[in-house]
DSSP file (Angstrom, degrees, kcal/mol; ACC not computed):
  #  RESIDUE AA STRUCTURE BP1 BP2  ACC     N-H-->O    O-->H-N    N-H-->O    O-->H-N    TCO  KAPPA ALPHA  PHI   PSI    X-CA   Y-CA   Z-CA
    1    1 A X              0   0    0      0, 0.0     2,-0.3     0, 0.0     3,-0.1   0.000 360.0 360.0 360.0 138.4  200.2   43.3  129.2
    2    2 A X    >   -     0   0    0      1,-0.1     3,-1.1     2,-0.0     0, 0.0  -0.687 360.0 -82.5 -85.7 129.9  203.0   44.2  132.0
    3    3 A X  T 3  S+     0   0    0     -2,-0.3    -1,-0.1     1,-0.2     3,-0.1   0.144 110.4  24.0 -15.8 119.5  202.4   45.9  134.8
    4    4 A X  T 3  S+     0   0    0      1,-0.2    11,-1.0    10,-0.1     2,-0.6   0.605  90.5 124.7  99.6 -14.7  202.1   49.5  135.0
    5    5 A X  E <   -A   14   0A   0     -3,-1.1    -1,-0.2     9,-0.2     9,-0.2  -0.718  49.7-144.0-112.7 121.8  201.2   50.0  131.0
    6    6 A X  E     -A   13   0A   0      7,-1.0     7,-0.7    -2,-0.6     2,-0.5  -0.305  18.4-125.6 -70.3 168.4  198.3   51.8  129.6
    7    7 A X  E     +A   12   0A   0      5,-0.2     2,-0.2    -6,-0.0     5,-0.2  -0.993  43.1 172.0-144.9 113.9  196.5   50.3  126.0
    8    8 A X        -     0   0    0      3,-3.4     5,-0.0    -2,-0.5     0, 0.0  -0.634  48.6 -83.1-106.5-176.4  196.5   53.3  123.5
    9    9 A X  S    S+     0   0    0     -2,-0.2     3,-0.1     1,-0.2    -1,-0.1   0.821 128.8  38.7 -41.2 -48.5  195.6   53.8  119.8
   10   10 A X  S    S-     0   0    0      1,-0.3     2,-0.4    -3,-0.0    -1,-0.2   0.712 125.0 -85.9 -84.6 -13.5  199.0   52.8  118.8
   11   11 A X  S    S-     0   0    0      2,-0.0    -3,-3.4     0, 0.0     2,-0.4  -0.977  73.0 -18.3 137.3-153.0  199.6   50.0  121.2
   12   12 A X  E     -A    7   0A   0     -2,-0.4     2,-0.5    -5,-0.2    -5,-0.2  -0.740  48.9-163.4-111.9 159.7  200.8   49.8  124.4
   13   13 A X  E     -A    6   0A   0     -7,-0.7    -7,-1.0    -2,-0.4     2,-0.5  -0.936  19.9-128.3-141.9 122.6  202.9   52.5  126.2
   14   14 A X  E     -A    5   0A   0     -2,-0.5     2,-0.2    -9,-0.2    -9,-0.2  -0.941  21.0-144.2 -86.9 135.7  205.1   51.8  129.5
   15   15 A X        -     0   0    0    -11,-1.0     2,-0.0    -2,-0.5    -1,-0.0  -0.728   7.4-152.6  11.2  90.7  204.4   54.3  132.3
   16   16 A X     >  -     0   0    0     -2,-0.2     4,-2.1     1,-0.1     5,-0.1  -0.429  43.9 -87.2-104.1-149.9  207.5   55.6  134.8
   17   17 A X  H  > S+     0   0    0      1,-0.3     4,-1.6     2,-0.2    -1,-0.1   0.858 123.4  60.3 -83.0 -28.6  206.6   56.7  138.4
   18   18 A X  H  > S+     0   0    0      1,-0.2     4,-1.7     2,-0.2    -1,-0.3   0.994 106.1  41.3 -47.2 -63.6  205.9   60.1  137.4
   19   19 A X  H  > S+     0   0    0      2,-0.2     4,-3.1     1,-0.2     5,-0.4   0.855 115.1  50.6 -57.8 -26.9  203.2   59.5  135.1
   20   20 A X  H  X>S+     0   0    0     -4,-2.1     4,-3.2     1,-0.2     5,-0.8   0.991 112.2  48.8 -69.8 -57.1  201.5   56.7  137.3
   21   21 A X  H  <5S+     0   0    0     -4,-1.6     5,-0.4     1,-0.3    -2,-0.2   0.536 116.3  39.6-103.5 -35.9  201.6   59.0  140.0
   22   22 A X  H  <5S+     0   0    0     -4,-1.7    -1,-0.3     3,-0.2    -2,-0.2   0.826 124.2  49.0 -77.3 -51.6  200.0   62.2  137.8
   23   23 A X  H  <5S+     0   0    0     -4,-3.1    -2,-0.3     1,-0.3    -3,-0.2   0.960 124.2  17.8 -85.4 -40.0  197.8   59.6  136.3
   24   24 A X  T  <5S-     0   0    0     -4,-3.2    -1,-0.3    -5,-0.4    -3,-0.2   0.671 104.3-123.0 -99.2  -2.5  196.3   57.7  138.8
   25   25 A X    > < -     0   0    0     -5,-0.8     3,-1.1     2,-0.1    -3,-0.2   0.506  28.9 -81.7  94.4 117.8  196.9   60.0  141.6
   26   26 A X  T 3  S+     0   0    0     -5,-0.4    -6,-0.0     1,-0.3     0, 0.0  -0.398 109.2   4.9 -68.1 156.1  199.0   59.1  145.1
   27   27 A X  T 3  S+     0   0    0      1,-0.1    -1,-0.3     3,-0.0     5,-0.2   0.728  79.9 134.3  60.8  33.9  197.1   57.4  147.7
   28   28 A X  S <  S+     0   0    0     -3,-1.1    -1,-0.1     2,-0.2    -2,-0.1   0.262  71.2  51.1-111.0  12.3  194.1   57.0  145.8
   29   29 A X  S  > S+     0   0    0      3,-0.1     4,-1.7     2,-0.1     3,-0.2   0.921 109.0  53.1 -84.9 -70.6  193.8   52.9  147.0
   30   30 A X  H  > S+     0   0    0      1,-0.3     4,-0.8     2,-0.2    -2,-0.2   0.477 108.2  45.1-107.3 -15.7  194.1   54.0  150.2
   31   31 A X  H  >>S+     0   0    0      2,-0.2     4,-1.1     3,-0.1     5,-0.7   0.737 114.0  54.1 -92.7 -33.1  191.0   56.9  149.9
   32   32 A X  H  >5S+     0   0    0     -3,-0.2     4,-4.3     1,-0.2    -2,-0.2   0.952 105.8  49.5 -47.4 -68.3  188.9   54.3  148.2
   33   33 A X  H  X5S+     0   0    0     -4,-1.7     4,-1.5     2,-0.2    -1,-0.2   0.809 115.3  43.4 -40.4 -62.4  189.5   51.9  151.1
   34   34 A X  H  X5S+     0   0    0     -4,-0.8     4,-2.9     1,-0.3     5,-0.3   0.967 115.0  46.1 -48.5 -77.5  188.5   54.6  153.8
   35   35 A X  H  X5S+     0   0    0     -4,-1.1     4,-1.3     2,-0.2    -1,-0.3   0.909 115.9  50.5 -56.6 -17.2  185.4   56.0  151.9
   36   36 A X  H ><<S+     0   0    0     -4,-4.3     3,-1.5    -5,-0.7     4,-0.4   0.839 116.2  40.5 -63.5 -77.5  184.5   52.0  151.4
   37   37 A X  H 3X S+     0   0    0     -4,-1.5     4,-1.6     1,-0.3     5,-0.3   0.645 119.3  42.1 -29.1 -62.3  185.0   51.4  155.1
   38   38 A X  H 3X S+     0   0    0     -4,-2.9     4,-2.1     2,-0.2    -1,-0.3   0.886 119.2  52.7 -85.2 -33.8  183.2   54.7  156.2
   39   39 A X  H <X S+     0   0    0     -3,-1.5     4,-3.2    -4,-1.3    -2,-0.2   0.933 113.8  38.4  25.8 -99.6  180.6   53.6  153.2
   40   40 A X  H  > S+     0   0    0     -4,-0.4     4,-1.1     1,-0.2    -2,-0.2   0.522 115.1  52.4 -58.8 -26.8  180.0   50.1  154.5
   41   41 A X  H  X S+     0   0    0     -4,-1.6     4,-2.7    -3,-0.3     5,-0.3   0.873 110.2  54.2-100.1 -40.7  180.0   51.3  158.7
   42   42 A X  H  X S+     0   0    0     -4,-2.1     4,-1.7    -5,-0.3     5,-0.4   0.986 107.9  50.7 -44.9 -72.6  177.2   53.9  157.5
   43   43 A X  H  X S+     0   0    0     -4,-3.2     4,-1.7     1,-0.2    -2,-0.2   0.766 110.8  45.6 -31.3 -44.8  175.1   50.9  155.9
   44   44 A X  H  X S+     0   0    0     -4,-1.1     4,-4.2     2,-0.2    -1,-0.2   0.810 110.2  52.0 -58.8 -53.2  175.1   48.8  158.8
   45   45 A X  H >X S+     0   0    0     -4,-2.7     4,-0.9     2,-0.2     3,-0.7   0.976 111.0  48.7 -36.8 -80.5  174.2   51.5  161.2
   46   46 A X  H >< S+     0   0    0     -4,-1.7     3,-0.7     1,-0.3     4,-0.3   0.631 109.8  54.1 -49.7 -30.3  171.4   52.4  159.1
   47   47 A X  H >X S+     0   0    0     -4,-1.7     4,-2.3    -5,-0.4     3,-1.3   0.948 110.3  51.0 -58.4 -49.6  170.3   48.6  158.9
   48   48 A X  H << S+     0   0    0     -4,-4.2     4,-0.5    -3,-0.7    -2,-0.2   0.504 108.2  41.6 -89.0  26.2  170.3   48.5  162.2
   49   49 A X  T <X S+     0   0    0     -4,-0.9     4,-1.0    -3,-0.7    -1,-0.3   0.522 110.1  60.7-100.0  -5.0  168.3   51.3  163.1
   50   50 A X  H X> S+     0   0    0     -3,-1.3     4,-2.1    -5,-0.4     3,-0.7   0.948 111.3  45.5 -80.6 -71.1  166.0   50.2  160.1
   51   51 A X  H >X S+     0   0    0     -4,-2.3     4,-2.6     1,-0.3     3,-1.0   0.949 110.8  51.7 -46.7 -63.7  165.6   46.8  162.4
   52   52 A X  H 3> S+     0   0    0     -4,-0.5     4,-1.4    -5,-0.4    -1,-0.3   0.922 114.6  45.3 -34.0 -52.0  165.1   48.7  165.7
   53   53 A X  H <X S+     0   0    0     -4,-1.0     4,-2.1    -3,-0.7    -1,-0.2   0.823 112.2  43.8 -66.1 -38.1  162.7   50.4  164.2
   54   54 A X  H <X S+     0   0    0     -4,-2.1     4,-1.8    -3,-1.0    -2,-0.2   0.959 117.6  49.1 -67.6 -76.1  160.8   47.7  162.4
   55   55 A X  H  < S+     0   0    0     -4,-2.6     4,-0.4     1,-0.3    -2,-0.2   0.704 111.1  51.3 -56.4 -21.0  161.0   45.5  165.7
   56   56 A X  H >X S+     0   0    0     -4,-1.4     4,-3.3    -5,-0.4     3,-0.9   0.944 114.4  46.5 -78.4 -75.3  159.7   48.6  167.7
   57   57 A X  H 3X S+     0   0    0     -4,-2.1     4,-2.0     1,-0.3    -2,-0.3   0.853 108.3  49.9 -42.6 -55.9  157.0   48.7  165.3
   58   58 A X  H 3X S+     0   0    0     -4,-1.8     4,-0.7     2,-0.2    -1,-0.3   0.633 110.8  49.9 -61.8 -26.3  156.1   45.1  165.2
   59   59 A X  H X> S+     0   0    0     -3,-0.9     4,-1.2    -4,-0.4     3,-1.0   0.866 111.7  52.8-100.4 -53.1  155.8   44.9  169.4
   60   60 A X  H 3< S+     0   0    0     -4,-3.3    -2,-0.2     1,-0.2    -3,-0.1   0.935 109.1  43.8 -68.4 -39.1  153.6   48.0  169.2
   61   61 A X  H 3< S+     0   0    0     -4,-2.0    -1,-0.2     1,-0.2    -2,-0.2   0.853 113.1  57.9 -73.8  -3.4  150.9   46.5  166.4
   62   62 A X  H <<        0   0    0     -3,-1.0    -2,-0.2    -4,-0.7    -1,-0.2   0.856 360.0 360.0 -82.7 -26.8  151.1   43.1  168.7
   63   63 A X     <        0   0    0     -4,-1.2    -1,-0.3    -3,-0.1    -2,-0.2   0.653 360.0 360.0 -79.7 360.0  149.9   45.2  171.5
């Protein structure tokens, strides 16, 4: 399959820039990437306040 081409009932169908652009939407790699990113920097926080918290915990039952 070529770039750009959709798989219908009948076969395969070329695409021009309109229809890519109605079908998959402009800039819609570039919101994925940004909610991944703002995603992944949420996740991390929240592991490390999970650790802080854990480690916090763990020096308080040692005392």
């Amino acid at each position: 399959m070529k770039n750009n081409q959709i798989i219908l009932a009948e076969g395969l169908i070329a695409l021009n820039q309109s229809e890519l652009t109605e079908t998959f939407g402009g800039g819609w790699w570039q919101d994925f990437k940004t909610g991944f990113m703002e995603g992944w920097n949420w996740a991390k926080d929240a592991a490390a306040e999970i650790a802080t918290i854990l480690s916090i915990a763990g020096k308080m039952r040692k005392a």
